[in-house]
N, C-alpha and C positions, 0 to 999 in steps of 0.2 A: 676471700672465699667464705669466712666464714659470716660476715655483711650477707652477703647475698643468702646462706642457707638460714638465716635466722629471718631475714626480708620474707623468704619465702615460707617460714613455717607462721610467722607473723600473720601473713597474707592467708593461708590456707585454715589455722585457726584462730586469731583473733580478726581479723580486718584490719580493712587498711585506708587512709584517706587518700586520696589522689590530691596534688596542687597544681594547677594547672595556669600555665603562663606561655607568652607571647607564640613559643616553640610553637605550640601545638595548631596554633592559627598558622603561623608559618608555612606550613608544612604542606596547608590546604591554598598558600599562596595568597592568604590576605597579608594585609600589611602589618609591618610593625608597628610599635609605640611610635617611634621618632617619624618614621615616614608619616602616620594619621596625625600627628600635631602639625605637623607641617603643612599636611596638605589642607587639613584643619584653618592654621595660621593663612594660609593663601587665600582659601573663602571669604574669611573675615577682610583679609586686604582686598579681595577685588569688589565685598560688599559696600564696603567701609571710607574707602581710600579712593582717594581722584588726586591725577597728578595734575601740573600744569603740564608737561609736556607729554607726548606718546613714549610710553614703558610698555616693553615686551615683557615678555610671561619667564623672559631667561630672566632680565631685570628683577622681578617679582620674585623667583624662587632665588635667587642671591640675596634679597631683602628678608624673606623667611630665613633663612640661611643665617643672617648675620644676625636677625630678633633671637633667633634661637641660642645663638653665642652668648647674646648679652642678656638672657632672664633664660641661664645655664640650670632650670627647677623645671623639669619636663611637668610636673605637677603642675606647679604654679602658673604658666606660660597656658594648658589649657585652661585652667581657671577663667584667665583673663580671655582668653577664646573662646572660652560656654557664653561668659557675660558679654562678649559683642556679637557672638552670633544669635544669643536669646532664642525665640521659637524655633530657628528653625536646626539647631545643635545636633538634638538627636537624629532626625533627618538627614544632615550633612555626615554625621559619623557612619550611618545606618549605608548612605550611598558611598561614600569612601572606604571602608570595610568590604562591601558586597561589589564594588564595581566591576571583578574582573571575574565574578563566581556564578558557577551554576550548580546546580543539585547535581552533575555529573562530576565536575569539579570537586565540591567539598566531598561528596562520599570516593573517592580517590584515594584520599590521605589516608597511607599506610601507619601514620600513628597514630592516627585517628580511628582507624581498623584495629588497632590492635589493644586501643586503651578501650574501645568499646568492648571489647572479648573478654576484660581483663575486669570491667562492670558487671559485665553478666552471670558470675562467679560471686554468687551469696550464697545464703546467710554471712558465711567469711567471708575469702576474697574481698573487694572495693567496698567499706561503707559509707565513704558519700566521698564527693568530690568539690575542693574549693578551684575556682578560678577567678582570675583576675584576668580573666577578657569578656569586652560584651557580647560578641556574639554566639550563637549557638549553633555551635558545627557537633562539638560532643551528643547534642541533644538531637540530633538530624541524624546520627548515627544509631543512637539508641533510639528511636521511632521504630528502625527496621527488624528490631530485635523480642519487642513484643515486652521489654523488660519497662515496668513502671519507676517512673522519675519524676521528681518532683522539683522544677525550679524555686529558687529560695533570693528575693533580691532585695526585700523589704526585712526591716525587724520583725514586723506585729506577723509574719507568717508562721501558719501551726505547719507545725512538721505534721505526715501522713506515714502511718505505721505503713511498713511492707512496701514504700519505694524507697528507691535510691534519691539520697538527697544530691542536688546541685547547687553551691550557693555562689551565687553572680557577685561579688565582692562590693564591684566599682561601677554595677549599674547592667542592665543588660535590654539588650540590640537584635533583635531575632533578624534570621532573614529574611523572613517575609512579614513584613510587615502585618499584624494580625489585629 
């Protein structure tokens, strides 16, 4: 109880950062970490890989299946997935993320809704948000709000007085392609 009323005087007069992780992609029905490395891993094997004999796609996802077991470093495992997929990485992440998303879809997510409300609430309230997903669902929601945001995904970026910062951790993936 008392977590919570000090969260919330935290929040009302100092600020507060948001961390943002998988959940909130979730929520909007993209994929998780383990599903995009895989699906990821699958690209690179049907780029990459010729068998001698005909292998089904069940075959294929039991082999990502079992890669995934034995280089047990979800880190590491894409590593070696950026480096064979090479050009065309971001693009493959970019379509396996977005495949099952529309603008009616992403602005849906009720924590998505509700963490956008929870931004718009300055000078207190939210002063900036880190996440560790590439895409920008968070930032498709604050578009409709009129509230300025400022993505952050490089070092050498100046922060902009008077928006809300977003800083993309681990790279960022918009949805439309820009």
């Amino acid at each position: 109880r008392n977590l919570l009323r000090n969260l919330s005087e935290d929040f009302h007069n100092r600020g507060i950062f948001f961390f943002l992780g998988a959940g909130c992609s979730a929520d909007a029905e993209l994929p998780g970490w383990t599903d995009l490395v895989n699906k990821l891993l699958l690209r690179l094997i049907n780029k990459h890989v010729s068998f001698k004999n005909p292998v089904t796609d069940t075959d294929k996802e039991n082999l990502v299946k079992a890669l995934s077991v034995i280089e047990n470093s979800p880190l590491l495992l894409t590593r070696k997935v950026r480096d064979g997929l090479e050009d065309t990485f971001e693009n493959d992440i970019r379509e396996i993320l977005y495949e099952n998303s529309t603008n009616s879809s992403i602005l849906a997510s009720p924590l998505l809704r509700e963490l956008t409300k929870l931004c718009v609430h300055r000078p207190a309230g939210t002063v900036g948000v880190v996440t560790y997903n590439f895409d920008d669902l968070l930032e498709i929601h604050l578009e409709n709000t009129g509230l300025p945001f400022q993505i952050i995904c490089d070092a050498g970026t100046q922060l902009s007085h008077d928006t809300l910062p977003i800083y993309h951790v681990h790279g960022f993936i918009p949805f439309k392609d820009e």
